[in-house]
LOMAR-659117 format. One record per residue (C-alpha): x negated, y negated, z; residue in one letter. Coordinates in Angstrom, 3 decimals, always signed. Layout:
N
(rec (X Y Z) "a")
...
//
This chain:
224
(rec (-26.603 +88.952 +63.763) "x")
(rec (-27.935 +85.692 +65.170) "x")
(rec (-26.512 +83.660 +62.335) "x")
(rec (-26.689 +85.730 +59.703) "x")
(rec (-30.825 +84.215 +59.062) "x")
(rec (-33.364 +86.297 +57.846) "x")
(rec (-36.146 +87.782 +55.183) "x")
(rec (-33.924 +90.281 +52.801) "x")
(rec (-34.255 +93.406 +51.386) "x")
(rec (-32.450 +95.458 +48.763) "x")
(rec (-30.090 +98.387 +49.983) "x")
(rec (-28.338 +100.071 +46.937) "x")
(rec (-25.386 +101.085 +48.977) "x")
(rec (-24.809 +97.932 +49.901) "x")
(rec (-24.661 +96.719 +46.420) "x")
(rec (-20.933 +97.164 +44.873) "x")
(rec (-19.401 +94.127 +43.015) "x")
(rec (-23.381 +92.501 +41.864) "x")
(rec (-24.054 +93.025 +38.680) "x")
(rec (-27.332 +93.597 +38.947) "x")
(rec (-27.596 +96.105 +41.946) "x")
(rec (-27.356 +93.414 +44.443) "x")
(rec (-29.766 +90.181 +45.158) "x")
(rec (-29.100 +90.113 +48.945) "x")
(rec (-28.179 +93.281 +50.855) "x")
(rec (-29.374 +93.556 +54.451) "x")
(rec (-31.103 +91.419 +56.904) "x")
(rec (-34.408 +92.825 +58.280) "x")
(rec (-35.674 +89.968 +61.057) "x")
(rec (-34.389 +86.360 +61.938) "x")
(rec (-36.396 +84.185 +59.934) "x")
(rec (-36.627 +80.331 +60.843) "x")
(rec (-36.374 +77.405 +58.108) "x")
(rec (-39.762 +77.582 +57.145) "x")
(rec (-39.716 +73.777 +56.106) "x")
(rec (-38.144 +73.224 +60.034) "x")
(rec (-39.948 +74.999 +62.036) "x")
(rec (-42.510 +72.502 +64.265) "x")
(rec (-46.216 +73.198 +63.471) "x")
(rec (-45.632 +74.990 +60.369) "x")
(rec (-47.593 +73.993 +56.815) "x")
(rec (-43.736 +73.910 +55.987) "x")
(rec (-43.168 +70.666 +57.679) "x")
(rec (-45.354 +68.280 +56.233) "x")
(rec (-46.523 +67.153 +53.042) "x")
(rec (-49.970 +68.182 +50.808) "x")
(rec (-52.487 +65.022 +51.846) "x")
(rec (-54.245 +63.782 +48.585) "x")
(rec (-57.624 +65.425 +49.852) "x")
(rec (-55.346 +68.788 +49.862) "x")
(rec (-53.961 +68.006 +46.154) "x")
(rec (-57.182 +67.445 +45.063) "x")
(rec (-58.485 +70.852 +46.144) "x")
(rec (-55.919 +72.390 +44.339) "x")
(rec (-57.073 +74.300 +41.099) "x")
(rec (-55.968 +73.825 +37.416) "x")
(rec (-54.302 +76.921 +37.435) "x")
(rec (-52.357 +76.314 +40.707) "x")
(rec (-51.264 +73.287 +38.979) "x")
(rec (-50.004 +74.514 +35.791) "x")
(rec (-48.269 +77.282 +37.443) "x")
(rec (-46.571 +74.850 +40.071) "x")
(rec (-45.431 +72.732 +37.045) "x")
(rec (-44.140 +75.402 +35.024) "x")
(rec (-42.113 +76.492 +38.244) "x")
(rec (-40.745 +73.021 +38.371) "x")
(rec (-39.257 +73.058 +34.870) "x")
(rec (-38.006 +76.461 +35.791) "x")
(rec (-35.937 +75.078 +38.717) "x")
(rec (-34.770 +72.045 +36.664) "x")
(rec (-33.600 +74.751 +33.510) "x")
(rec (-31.625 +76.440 +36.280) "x")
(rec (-30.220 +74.182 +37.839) "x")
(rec (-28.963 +72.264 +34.576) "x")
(rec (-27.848 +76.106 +33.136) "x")
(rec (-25.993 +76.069 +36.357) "x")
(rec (-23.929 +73.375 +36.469) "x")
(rec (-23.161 +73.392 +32.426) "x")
(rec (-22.209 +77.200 +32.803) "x")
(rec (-19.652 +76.179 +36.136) "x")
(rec (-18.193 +73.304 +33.708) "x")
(rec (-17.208 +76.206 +30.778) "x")
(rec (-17.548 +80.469 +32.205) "x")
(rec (-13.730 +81.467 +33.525) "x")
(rec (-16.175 +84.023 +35.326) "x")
(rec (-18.020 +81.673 +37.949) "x")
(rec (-15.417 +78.802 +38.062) "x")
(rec (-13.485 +82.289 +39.797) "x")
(rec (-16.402 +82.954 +41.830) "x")
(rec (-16.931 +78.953 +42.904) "x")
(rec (-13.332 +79.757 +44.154) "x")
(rec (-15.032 +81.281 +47.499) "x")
(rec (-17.521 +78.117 +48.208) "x")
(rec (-15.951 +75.141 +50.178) "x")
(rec (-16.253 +71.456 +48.856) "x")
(rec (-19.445 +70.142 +49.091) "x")
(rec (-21.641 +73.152 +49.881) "x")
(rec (-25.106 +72.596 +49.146) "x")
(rec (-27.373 +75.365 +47.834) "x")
(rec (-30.791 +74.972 +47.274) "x")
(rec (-33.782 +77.303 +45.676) "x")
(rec (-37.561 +76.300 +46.586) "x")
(rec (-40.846 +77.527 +47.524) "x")
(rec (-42.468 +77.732 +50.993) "x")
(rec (-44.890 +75.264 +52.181) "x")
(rec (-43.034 +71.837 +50.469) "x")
(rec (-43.291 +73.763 +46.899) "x")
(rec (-41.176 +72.621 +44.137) "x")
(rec (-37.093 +72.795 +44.998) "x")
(rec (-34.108 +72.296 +43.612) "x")
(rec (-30.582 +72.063 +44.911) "x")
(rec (-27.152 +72.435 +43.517) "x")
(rec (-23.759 +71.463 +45.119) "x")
(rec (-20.154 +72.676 +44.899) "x")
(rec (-18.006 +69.577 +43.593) "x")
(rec (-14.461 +70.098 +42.626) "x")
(rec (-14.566 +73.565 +40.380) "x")
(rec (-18.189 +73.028 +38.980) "x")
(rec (-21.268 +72.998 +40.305) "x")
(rec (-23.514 +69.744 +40.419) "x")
(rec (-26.750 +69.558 +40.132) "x")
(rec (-28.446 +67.314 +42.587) "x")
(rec (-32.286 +67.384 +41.434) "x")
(rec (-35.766 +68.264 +42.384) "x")
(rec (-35.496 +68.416 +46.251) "x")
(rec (-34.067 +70.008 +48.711) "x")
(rec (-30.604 +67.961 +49.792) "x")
(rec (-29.910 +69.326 +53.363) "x")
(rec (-28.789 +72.866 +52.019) "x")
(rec (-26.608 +75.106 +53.982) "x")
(rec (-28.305 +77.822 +51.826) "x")
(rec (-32.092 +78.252 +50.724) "x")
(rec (-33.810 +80.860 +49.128) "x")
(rec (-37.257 +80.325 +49.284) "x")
(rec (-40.199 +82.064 +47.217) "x")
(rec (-42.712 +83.076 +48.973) "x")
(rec (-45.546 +81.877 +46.059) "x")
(rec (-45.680 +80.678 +43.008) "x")
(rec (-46.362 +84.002 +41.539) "x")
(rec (-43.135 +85.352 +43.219) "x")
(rec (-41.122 +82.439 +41.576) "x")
(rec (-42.447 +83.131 +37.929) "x")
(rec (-42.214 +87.100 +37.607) "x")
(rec (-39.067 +86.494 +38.654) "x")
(rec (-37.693 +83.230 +36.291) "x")
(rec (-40.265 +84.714 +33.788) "x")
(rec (-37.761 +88.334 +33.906) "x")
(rec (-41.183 +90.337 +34.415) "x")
(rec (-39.241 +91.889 +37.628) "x")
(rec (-35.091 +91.260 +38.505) "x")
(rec (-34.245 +89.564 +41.537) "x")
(rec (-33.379 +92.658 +43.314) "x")
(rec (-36.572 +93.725 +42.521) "x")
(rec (-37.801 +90.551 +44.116) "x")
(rec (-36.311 +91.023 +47.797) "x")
(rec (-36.887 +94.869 +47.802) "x")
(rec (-40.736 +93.687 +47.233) "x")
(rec (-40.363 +90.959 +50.413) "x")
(rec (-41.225 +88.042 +47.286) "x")
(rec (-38.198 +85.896 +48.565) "x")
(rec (-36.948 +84.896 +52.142) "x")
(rec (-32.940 +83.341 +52.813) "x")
(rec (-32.130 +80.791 +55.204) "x")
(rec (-28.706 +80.881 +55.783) "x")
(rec (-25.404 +82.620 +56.016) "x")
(rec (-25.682 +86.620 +54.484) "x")
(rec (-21.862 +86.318 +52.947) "x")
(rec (-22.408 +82.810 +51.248) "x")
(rec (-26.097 +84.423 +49.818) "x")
(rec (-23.994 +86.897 +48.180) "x")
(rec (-22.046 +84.461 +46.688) "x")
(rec (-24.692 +82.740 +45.328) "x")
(rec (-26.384 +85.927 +44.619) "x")
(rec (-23.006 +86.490 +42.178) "x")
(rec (-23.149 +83.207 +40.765) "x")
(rec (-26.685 +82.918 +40.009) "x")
(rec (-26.200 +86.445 +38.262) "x")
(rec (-23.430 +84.887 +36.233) "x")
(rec (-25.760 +82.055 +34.892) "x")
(rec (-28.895 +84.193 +34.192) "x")
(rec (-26.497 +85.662 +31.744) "x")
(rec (-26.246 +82.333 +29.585) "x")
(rec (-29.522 +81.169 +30.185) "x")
(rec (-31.674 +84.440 +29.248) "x")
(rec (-32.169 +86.194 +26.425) "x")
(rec (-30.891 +89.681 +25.991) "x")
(rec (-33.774 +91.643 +25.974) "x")
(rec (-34.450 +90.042 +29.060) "x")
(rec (-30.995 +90.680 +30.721) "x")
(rec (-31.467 +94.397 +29.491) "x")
(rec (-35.151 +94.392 +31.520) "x")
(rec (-34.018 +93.081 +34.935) "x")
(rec (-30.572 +93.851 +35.263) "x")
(rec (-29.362 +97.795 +36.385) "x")
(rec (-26.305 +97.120 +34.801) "x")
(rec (-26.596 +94.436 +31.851) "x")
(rec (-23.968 +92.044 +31.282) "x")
(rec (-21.441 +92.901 +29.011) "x")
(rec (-20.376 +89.821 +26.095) "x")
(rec (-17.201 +88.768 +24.476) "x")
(rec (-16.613 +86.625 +21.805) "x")
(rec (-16.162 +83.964 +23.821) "x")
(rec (-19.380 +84.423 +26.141) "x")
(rec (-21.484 +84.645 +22.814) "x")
(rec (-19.788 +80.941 +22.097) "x")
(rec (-20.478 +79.693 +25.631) "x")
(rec (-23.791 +80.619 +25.330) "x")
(rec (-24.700 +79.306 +21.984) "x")
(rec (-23.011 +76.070 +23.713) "x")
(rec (-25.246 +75.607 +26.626) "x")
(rec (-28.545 +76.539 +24.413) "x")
(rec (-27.549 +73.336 +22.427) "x")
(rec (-26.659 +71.228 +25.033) "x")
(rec (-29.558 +72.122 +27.675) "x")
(rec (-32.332 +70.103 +26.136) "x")
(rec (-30.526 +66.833 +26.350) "x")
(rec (-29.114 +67.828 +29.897) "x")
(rec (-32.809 +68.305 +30.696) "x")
(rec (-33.846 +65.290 +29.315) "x")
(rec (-31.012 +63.565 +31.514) "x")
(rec (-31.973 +65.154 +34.355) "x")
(rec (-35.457 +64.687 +34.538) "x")
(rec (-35.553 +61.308 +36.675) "x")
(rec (-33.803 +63.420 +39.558) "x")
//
């Protein structure tokens, strides 16, 4: 399979050991690095005149994205300092791995990286990933950081595209389940997970840990 590149799509049978049904499943074309590819609006910046043209609504949306990649990412790497759960999963990624989450079209990004047995997180860019998932719109990003729809959700509806390896995307698809569980509330978890996570003692005190500690981490992580 060329790689293992490609747009994804949701295949239930395929989902066994994701919480949530499964974020990717199978791979439907070969998709190119759509911030790579020669020619495309991917690889280039917005000119002013462009940024100008943009409405106020396109704007607000593209900053509320933003802070929505930089709560992640900081939820991420304060969950992979603490959870048993994903420092077990982080067990699978090799030193250094880069992952990254962005939109197409030089959209906001963010990128995370595998160092020691926690996750750090690198900032708002993309940090020559091995993995991406990229949103197709803004829209696509919020329903889905918002909880209006669950990931799975997402790629059965074509709103997200992976470039990269299939098995590491599952990984990450595992360990990006095992964050959302600290980082949303439950009514949300209940909403876009098929199977919600279940809590022990323990997880309730983890959680209540990284609510108190994610506005300063955000406020230290803003320069990035």
């Amino acid at each position: 399979m060329g790689g293992g590149e490609g747009e994804i799509v949701s295949d239930r049978g395929a989902g066994r050991g994701l919480r949530d049904g499964g974020f990717f499943l199978s791979v439907v074309k070969d998709f190119p690095d759509p911030r790579a590819e020669p020619g495309s609006k991917g690889d280039r910046e917005m000119t002013e005149p462009e940024r100008g043209n943009l409405s106020l609504g396109y704007r607000i949306k593209e900053l509320v994205v933003t802070t929505s990649l930089l709560a992640f990412g900081v939820t991420f790497e304060l969950v992979s300092k603490w959870s048993p759960e994903l420092k077990k999963e982080l067990l699978e990624w090799e030193e250094g791995r880069v992952f990254s989450l962005a939109l197409m079209n030089n959209g906001p990004a963010m990128s995370l990286q595998k160092q020691g047995d926690h996750i750090k997180y690198l900032g708002l860019s993309l940090k020559d990933p091995k993995l991406t998932i990229y949103f197709k719109n803004l829209d696509a990003a919020l329903l889905m950081f918002f909880g209006q729809i669950g990931s799975h959700m997402g790629f059965i509806e074509h709103r997200a595209i992976l470039h990269g390896n299939l098995g590491e995307a599952m990984q990450a698809a595992r360990a990006m389940n095992i964050v959302q569980k600290y980082l949303m509330p439950g009514f949300i978890l209940n909403k876009t997970f098929k199977v919600p996570p279940e809590f022990s003692f323990s997880d309730y005190l983890l959680k209540a840990k990284v609510m108190v500690l994610l506005t300063p981490y955000l406020i230290l992580n803003l320069g990035k």
